[in-house]
N, C-alpha and C positions, 0 to 999 in steps of 0.2 A: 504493500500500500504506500509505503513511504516513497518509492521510487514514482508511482504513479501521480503524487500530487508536487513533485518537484516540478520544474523547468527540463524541460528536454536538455541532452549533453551540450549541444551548439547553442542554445538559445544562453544555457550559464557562461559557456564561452564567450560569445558576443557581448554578451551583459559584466562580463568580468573586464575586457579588454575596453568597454567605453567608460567604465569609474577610471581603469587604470591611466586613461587622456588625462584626467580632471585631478584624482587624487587615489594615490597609491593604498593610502589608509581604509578608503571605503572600500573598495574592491575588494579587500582581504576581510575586512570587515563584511562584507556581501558572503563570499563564497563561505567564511566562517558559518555564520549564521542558518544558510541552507544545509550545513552538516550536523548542528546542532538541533533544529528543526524534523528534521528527519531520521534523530535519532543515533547517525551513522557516529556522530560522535556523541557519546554516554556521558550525560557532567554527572551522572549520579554514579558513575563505574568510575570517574578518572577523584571525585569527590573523596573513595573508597582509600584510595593509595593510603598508605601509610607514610609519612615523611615527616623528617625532623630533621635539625643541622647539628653539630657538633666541630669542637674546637681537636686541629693538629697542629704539627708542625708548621704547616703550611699556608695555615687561615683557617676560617672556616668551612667545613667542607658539608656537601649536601648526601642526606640518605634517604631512599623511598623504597618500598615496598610495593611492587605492582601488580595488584590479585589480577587485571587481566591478561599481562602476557605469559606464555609457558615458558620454561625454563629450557634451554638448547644448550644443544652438546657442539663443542668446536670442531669435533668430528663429522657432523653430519652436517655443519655448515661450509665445511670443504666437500665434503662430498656433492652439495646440491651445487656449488659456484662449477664444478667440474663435467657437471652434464652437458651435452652437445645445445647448441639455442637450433628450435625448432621453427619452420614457418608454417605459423598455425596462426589460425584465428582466433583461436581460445588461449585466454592467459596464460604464459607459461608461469610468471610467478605472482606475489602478493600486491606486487608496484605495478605491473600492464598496465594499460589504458584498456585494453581488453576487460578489466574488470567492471567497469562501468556499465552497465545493462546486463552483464552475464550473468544468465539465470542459474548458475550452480551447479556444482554435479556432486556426489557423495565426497569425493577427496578435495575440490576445490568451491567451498562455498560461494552464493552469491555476496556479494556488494551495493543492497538497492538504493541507498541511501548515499553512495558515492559519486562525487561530482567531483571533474577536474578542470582547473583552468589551464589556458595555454598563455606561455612567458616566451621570450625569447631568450635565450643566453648561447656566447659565441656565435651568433650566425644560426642557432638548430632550434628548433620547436621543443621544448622543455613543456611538461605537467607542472602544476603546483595544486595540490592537494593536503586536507590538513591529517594529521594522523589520530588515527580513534584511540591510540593508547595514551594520548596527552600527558607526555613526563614532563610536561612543563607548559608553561600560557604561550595559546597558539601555536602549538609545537606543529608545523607543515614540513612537509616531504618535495623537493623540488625531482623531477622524475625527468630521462630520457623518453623520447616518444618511442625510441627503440628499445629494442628488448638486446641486452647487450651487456657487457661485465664491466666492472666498475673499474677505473683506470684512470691512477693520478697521473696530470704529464701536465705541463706547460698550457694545451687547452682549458683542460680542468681548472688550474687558476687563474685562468681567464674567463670561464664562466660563473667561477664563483663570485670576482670582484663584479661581472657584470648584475649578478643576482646581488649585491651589496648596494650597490647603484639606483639601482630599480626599488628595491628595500631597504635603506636606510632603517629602518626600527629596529628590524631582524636580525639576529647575528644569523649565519652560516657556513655550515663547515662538511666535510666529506671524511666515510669513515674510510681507513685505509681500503689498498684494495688487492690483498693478499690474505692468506687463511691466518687464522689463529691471532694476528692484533686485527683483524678487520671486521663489520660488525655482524649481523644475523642472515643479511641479504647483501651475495658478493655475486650476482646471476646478474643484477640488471642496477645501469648509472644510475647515481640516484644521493642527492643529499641533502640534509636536515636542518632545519632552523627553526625560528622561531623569537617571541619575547620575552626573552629571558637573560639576565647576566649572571653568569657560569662565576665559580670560582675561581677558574683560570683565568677570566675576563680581569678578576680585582686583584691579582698577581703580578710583583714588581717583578724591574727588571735589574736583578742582581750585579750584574756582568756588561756592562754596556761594551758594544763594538762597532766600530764603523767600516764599512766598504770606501775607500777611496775617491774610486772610480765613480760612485751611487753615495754624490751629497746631500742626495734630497731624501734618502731615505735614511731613518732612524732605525738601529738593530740591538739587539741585546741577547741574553741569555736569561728566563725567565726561574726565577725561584721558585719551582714547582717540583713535584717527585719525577713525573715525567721527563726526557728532557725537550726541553722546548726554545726556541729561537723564535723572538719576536720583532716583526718586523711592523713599522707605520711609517706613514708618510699623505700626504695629499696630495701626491703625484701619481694617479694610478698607473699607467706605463711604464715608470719606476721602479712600483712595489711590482707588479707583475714580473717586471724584469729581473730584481734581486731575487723572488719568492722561485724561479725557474732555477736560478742559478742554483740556490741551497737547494734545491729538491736534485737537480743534475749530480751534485760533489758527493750526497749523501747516497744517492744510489749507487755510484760505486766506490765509497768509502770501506777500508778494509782497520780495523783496529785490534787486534787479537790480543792483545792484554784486556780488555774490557769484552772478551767473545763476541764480538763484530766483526761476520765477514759479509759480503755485499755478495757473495755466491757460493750456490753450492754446484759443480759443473754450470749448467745454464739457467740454474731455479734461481731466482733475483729475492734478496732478501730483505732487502731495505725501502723501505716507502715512507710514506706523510702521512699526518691527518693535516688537510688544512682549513683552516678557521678562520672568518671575516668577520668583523663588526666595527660599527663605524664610529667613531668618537669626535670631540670638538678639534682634535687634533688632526682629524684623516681617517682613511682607512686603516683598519688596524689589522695584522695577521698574523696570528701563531702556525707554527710551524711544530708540531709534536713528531720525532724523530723515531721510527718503529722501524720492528727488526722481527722476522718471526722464525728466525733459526731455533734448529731442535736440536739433543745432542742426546745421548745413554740417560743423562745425569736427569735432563728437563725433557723428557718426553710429552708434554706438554706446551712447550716454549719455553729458552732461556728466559725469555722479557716476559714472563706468562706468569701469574701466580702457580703455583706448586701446590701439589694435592693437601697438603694443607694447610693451605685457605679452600680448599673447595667448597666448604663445608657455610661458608656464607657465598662465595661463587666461582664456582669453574668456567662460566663462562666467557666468549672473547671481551674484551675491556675495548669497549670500540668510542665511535666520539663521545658520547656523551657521559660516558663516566671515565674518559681522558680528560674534561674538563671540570672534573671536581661534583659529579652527583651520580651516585650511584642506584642503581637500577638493580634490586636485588629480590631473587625471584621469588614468587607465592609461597613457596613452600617455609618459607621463618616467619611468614606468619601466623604459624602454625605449631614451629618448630622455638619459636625464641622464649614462648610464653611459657611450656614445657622446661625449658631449662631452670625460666627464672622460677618457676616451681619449686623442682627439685633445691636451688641453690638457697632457696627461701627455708626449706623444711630444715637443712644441714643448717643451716644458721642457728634455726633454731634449739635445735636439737644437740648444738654442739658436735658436729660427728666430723670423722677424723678424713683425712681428705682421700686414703685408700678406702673408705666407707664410702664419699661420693662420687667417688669415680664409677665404684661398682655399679653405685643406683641410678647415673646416667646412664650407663652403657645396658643397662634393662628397661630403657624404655627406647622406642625405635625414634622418636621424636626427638629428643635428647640426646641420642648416640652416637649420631654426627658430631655432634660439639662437645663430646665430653672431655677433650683432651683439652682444649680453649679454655670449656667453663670452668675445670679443675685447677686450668693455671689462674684464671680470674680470679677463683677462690680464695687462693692461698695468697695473691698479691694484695687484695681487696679485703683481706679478712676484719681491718677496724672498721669497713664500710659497713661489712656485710652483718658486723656484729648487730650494729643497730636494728636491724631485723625483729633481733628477739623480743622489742619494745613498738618497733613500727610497723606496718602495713607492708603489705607486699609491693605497693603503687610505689616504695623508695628505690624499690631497686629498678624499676621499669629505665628511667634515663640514666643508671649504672649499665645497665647492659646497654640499651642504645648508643653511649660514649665509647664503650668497649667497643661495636660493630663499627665505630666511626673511626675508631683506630686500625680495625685489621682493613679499611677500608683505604686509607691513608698508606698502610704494609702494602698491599693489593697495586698500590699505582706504584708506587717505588719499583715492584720488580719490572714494571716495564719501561723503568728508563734505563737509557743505553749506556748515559753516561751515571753513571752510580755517584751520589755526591762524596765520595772516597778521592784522594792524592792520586790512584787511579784513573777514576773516570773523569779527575781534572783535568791530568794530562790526556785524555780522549779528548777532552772540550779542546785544549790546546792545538794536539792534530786537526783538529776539524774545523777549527779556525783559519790555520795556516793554509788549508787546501780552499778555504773561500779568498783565502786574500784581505782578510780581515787584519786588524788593527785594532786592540784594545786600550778603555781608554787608561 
């Protein structure tokens, strides 16, 4: 029904692309609106999330809980980037344009409540659609018209900065586009923004550097776990220009005292996420440096959390919780309350910490984390004491702070440069091959 009292697909087209003459805001404000309308985007499913921030090293960093996406394995998201693209007329994946009117079949549900607009970036017919899982306000999807794998190169940040252009409000960024750092959908181009200012967004810049050659662009090395290169300027051709360059030197960058190599025979290792948003100063753009080499030791990814952290999430750490909010799956919301249970009763109870370990690892909800909650225990034990006089509601933002810290562990292992005497001198090497100059 909802599909049947929207605006046909061309007529929202049309009607998106005449606000966009007059003013950018309404448009998206338009197309928003028909999503919410129709249901296709849930504010009483996105209202559900669970989220809270907490304090790291690094600032403050954001945590949510999203009861409606399911939980993916980095395994089967290589597998689906690696299938052959077909020409079909039916969606091959979740992003098509084919999704729009497609009435459904048992494996590929319908979309009747999905409407897309058409943008231009680079020269190509781009989507812009908003996303039903809303991890953030007006979180939209900018989509290829084609169905095709995602692929950072020197266009790419050129259609980003033109999607900056056109949106000003918006920040937007692109998840890598190789397995294991890159995000759930690596089959078809495609990248994400939205209104929102990211922790990475309020992140200094530690390290300032200059390009010589590129005066009009400002550079730095940003204070984050990640490692990240910040570029701005109000020269776009410029920052397009330097944003190529570091994406060029990093790709085939080799640094083996920090296990960075840029190949394994012809498998390429090294890519970007890149990130726009525009400030009173210019265009602004991070540069987050990924690597998704594997070895005996990280069969999961060097740069990859390690089994465990699985246990809050094994899955790829793609843009959005590269830039400080994580996206952590259904299942702890299920599983956290269970812990702070058990952690609650041994409080009270006085019991000895091989006693809580036991009574974690015999409940199935709790036995993922018991190795965590038993170290929490015993660190936290004058916290936890207060238990035996307070509510269980004291320990609720104890564990939250906790999940906010292995969250904060979580993005460390995927910087390349480790902030160790080590991965300084990584920062050093990879300075000298830009041509850089620090100040």
């Amino acid at each position: 029904m909802a599909a049947v009292q929207l605006p046909e697909p061309e007529k929202v087209r049309t009607e998106f692309t005449r606000l966009m003459g007059s003013d950018p805001e309404r448009a998206v404000a338009y197309l928003h609106e028909l999503g919410t309308s129709s249901g296709y985007l849930d504010e009483r499913a996105a209202a559900r999330t669970i989220r809270w921030t907490g304090e790291s090293a690094y600032g403050t960093l954001e945590c949510s809980i999203n009861l409606a996406k399911p939980e993916k394995d980095p395994r089967a998201i290589a597998a689906a980037a690696a299938v052959p693209v077909k020409n079909v007329a039916t969606p091959q994946c979740d992003l098509c344009w084919e999704n729009e009117g497609f009435p459904g079949t048992p494996d590929h549900p319908a979309k009747p409540g999905l409407r897309i607009a058409a943008i231009e970036l680079g020269g190509e017919r781009w989507g812009l659609q908003f996303s039903p899982y809303a991890y953030f306000p007006e979180h939209c999807i900018a989509l290829s018209e084609e169905h095709r794998p995602m692929k950072i190169d020197a266009p790419c940040l050129g259609r980003l900065l033109d999607f900056a252009e056109q949106f000003p409000f918006y920040f937007i960024g692109s998840n890598a586009d190789v397995p294991i750092v890159g995000g759930s959908i690596l089959s078809h181009d495609h990248f994400q923004g939205g209104r929102h200012t990211f922790p990475l967004m309020k992140a200094s810049v530690e390290r300032p550097f200059s390009l010589p050659d590129e005066p009009t662009v400002r550079c730095g090395i940003v204070r984050w776990p990640a490692s990240v290169v910040r570029l701005i300027s109000a020269d776009r051709r410029a920052l397009a220009r330097v944003a190529a360059r570091v994406l060029d030197a990093w790709r085939a960058f080799t640094f083996v005292p920090c296990d960075i190599r840029a190949y394994t025979g012809d498998i390429l290792h090294n890519t970007l996420n890149p990130i726009v948003h525009t400030t009173k100063e210019g265009l602004v753009m991070d540069l987050v440096l990924r690597n998704n080499r594997t070895d005996a030791a990280h069969p999961w990814g060097i740069f990859h959390p390690g089994e465990h952290l699985h246990h809050i999430k094994k899955e790829n750490i793609g843009l959005i919780e590269i830039m400080g909010l994580a996206i952590l799956p259904p299942r702890l919301a299920r599983e956290l309350p269970a812990v702070e249970g058990v952690l609650v009763e041994a409080a009270r109870a006085g019991q000895a910490l091989a006693d809580l370990r036991e009574r974690l690892l015999s409940d199935p909800l709790s036995a993922p984390h018991a190795e965590w909650a038993a170290e929490v225990f015993a660190r936290r034990e004058a916290d936890l004491a207060q238990l035996r006089t307070r509510s269980q509601s004291f320990l609720h933002p104890v564990i939250q702070q906790e999940v906010t810290h292995l969250f904060a562990t979580i993005l460390e292992t995927t910087g390349v440069f480790k902030r160790t005497p080590v991965g300084r001198a990584g920062w050093d090497a990879f300075l000298e091959v830009l041509g850089a100059q620090c100040a």
